[in-house]
C-alpha positions as CSV (number, residue, x, y, z in Angstrom):
1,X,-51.7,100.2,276.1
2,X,-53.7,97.1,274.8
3,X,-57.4,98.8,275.4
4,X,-55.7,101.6,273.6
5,X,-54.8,99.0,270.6
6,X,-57.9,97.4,271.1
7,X,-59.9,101.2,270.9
8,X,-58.0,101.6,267.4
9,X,-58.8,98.0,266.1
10,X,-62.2,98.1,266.8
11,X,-62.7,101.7,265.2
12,X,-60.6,100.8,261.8
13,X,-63.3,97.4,261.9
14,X,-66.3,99.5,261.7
15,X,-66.8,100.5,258.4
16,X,-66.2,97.2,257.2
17,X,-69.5,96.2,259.1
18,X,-71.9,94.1,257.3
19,X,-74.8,95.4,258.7
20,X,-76.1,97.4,261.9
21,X,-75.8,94.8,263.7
22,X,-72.0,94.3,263.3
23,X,-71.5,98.0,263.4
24,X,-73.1,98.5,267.1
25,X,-71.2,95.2,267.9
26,X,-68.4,97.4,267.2
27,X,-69.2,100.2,268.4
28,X,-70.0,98.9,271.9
29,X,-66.6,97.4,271.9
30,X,-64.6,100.7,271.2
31,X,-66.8,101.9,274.3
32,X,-65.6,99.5,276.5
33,X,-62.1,99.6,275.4
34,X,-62.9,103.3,275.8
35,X,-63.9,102.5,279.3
36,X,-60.7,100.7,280.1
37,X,-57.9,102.9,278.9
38,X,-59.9,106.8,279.7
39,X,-59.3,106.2,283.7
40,X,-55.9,105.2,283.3
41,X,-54.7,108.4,282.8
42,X,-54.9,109.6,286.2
43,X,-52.9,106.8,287.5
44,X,-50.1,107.8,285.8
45,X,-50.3,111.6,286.1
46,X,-49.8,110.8,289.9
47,X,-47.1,108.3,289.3
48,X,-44.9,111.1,287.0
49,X,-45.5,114.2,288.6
50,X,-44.5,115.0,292.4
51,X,-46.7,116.7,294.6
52,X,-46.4,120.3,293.7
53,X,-47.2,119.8,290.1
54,X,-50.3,117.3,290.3
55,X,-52.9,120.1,290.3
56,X,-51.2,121.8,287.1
57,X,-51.0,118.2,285.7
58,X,-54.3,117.4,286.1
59,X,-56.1,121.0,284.8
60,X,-53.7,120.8,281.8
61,X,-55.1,116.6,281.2
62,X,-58.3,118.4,281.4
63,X,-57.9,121.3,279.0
64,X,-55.8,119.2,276.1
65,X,-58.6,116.6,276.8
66,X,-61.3,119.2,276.3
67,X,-59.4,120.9,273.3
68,X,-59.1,117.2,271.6
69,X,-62.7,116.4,271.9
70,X,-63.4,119.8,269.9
71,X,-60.9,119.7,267.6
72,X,-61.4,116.1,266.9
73,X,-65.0,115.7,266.2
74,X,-64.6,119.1,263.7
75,X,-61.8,118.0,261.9
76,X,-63.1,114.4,261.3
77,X,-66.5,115.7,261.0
78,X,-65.0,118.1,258.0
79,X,-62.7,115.1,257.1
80,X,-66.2,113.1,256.6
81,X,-67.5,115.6,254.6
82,X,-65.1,115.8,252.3
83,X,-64.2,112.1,251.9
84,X,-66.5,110.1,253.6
85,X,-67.0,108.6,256.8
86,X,-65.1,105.8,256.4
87,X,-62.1,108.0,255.5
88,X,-62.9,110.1,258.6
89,X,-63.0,106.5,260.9
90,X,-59.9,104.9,259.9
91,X,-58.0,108.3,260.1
92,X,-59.3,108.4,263.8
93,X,-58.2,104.5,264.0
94,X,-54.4,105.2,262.7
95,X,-54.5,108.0,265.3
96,X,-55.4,105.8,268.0
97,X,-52.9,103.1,267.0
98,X,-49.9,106.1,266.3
99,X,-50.9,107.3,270.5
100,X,-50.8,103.3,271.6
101,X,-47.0,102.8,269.7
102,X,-46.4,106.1,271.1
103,X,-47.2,104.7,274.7
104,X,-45.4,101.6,274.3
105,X,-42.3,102.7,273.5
106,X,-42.4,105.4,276.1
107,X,-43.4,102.9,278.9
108,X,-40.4,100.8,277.6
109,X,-38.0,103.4,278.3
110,X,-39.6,103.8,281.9
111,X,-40.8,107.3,283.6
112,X,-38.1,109.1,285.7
113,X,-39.2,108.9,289.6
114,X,-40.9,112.7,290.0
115,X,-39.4,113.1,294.1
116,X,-36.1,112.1,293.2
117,X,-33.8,115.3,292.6
């Protein structure tokens, strides 16, 4: 969760760059936070799934991954057009930060053990 806050800081920072400089500061930042939080996911498909369902788990990751990536880049890429790209990067930065409060407060509630009954 705090790569995933840190992915959605760095993002709603870059516009307010100064220069190009500051911008690929940012931009390599987002990367790495990007680095960070992207191979968490399987960890914790195989901690909340049992054994059974892991393959399913992991093609569907794949395809809403995939899907996201498409769907993403058009709409903001239509979203830039329209308003700007500093409209389109903040809306991909409160999107970000809404998925990280989203994963907080699920972790707080704890994920059910996938083998019990």
């Amino acid at each position: 969760v705090p790569a995933l806050a840190a992915t959605a800081c760095f993002s709603a920072l870059q516009p307010m760059a100064a220069d190009q400089y500051q911008f690929a500061v940012l931009v390599g930042a987002t990367g790495l936070a990007n680095s960070v939080w992207m191979p968490s996911v399987s960890p914790l498909l195989l901690d909340s799934t049992n054994e059974e369902e892991r393959a399913k788990a992991f093609a569907l990751r794949q395809m809403a991954q995939d899907t996201g990536s498409l769907v993403g880049a058009a709409s903001m890429g239509l979203l830039a057009g329209m308003y700007g790209i500093p409209a389109a990067i903040h809306t991909t930065a409160v999107l970000q930060g809404a998925a990280c409060a989203f994963f907080h407060f699920r972790g707080a509630r704890g994920v059910a053990d996938p083998d019990a009954g």
